[in-house]
C-alpha positions as CSV (number, residue, x, y, z in Angstrom):
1,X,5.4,6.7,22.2
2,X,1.5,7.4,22.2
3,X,2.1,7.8,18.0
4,X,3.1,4.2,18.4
5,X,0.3,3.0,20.8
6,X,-2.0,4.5,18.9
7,X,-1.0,2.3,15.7
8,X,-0.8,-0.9,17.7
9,X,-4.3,-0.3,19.1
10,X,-5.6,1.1,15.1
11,X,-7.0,4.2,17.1
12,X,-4.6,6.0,14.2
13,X,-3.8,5.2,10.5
14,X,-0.3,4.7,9.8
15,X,1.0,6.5,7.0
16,X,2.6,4.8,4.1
17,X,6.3,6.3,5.2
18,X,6.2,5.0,8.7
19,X,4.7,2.1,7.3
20,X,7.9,1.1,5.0
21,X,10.1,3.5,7.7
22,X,9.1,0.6,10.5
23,X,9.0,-2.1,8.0
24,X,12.7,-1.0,7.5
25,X,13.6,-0.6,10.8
26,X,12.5,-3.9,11.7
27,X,13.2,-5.7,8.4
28,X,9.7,-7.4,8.2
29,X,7.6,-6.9,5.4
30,X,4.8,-4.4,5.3
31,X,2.0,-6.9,4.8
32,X,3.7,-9.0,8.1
33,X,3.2,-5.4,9.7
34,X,-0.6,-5.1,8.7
35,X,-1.3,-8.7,9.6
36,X,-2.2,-9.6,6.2
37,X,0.7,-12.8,6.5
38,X,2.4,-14.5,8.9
39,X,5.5,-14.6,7.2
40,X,7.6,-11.6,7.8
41,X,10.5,-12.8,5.5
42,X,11.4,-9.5,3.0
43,X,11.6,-9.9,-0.7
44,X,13.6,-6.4,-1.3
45,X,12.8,-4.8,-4.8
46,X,16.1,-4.8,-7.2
47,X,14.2,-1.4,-9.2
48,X,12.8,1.0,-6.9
49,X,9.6,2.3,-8.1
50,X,6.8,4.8,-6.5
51,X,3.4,3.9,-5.2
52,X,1.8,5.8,-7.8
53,X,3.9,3.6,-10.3
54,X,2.2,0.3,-9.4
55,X,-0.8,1.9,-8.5
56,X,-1.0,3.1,-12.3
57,X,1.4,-0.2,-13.9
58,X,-1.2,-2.8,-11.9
59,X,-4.8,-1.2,-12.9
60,X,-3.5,-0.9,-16.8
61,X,-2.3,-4.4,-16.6
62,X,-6.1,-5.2,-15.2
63,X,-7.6,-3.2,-17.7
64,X,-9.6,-1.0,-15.3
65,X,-10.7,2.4,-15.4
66,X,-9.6,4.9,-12.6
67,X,-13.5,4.9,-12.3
68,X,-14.1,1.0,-11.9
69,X,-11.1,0.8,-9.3
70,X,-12.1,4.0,-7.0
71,X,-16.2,1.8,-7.5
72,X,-14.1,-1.3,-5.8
73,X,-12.4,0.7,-2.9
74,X,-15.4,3.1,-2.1
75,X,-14.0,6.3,-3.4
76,X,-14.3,8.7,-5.9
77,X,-12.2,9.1,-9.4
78,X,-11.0,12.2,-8.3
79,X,-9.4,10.4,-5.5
80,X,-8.1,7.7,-6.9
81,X,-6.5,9.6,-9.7
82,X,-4.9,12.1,-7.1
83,X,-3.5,8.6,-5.7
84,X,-2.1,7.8,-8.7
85,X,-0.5,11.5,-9.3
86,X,0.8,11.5,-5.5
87,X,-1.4,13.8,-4.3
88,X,-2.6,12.4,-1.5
89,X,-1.2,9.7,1.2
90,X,-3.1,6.6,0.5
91,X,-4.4,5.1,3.6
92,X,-3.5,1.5,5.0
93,X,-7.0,0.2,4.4
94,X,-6.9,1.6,1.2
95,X,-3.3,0.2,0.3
96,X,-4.9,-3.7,2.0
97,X,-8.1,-3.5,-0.6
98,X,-6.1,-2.7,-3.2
99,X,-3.3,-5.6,-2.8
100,X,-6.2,-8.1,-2.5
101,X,-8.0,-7.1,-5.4
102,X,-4.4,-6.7,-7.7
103,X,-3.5,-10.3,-5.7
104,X,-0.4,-8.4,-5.1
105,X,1.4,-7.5,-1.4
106,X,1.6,-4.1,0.1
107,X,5.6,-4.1,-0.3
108,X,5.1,-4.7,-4.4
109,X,2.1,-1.5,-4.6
110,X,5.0,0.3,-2.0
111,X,7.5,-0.2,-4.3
112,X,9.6,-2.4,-2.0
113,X,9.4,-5.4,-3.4
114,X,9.0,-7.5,-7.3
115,X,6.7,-9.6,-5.9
C-alpha cells in the first residue's frame, strides 16, 4: 500500500508495467492515469506491439536521429537507443515528453492502443 501512496503523491516513478498493469486493472487509459486527459475512455490496440516498436516506428516516421530525440528529452544517445533496444525501463516523465513531442498518447508509445 505505501508502493501505491507513493505513486499518488509522485514521491516514486511508476514503471511502465504497473503503469498498463493499473491502467488494466481499472480500464482507464494510461494518459487518464498520468493526468495528461480527462477522458479515461480506452481505445484498446487490435496489433499488440512493444514500446520499443513505437519508440523506433514514430522517430523514423519524424525523421529524427536517436541523437536529435535523446537532445529533446535531456538524455543521452546511448540512452535513448537502449530505450529503443529494451534495455532500460523508460520513465513516466520520459514516456509524457515523448507523446507530446510524437503528438501521440502514452497507450499508442505502450503499445495499447492505434491511436
Amino acid at each position: 500500500q505505501s508502493t501505491y501512496s507513493d505513486y499518488e503523491t509522485g514521491r516514486c516513478d511508476i514503471s511502465t508495467q504497473r503503469l498498463i498493469a493499473l491502467s488494466d486493472i481499472y480500464n482507464v487509459s494510461t494518459d487518464y492515469i498520468l493526468g495528461l486527459t480527462d477522458d479515461p475512455q480506452r481505445f484498446i490496440s487490435t496489433e499488440k506491439s512493444s514500446v520499443q516498436h513505437r519508440l523506433k516506428e514514430l522517430r523514423q516516421q519524424y525523421k529524427l536521429t536517436q541523437t536529435e530525440i535523446a537532445a529533446k528529452i535531456n538524455c543521452s544517445q546511448r540512452i535513448y537507443s537502449d530505450y529503443e533496444i529494451g534495455r532500460y525501463d523508460i520513465s513516466t516523465e520520459t514516456l509524457i515528453s515523448i507523446a507530446k513531442i510524437y503528438r501521440v498518447s502514452t497507450d499508442y508509445i505502450l503499445g495499447i492502443s492505434d491511436k
